[in-house]
C-alpha positions as CSV (number, residue, x, y, z in Angstrom):
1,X,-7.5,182.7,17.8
2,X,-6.4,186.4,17.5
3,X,-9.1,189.1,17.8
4,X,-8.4,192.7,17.3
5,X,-10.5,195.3,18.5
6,X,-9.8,198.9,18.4
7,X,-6.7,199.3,19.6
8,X,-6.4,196.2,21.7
9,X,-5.3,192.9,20.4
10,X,-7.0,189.9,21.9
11,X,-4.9,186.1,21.7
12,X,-6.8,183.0,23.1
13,X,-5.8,179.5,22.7
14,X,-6.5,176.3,24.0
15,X,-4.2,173.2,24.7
16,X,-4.0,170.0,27.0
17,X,-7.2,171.2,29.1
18,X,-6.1,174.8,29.7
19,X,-7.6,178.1,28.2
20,X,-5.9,181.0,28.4
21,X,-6.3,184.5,26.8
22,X,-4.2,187.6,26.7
23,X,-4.7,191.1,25.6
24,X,-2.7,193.8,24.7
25,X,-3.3,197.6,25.0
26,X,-1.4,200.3,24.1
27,X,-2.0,204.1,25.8
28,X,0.7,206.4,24.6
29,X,3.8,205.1,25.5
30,X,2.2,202.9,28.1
31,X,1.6,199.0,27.4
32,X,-1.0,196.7,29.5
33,X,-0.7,193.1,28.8
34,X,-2.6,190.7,31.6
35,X,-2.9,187.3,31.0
36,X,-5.4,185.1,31.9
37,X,-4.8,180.7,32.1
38,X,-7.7,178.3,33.3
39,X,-7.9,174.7,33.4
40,X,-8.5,171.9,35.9
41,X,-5.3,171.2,37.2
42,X,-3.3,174.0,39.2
43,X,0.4,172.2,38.1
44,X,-0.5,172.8,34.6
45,X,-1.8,175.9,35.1
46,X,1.1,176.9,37.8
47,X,3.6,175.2,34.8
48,X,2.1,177.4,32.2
49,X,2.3,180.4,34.4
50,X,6.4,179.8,34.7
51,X,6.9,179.4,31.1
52,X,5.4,182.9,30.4
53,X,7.6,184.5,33.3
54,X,10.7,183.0,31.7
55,X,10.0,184.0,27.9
56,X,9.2,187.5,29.6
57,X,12.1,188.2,31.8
């Protein structure tokens, strides 16, 4: 599900048990992205986590 509001951009999915949701804000030439992953099993969630460092680095 994408949700934009303003000028910050809203992406939440769910898959296997987890929920996550990230949002994107741009100030200038500054850009805020946290990300936030919750489910009931800390491997998945620490899995999940991993994946999203490796597509970001």
């Amino acid at each position: 599900k994408l949700e934009d509001d303003d000028e910050i951009t809203f992406v939440m999915f769910s898959k296997n048990g987890l929920r996550a949701v990230f949002a994107t804000g741009v100030s200038g030439s500054i850009v805020c992205s946290p990300v936030v992953i919750v489910g009931n099993h800390r491997a998945t969630i620490v899995q999940m986590v991993d994946r999203i460092r490796r597509a970001l680095s």
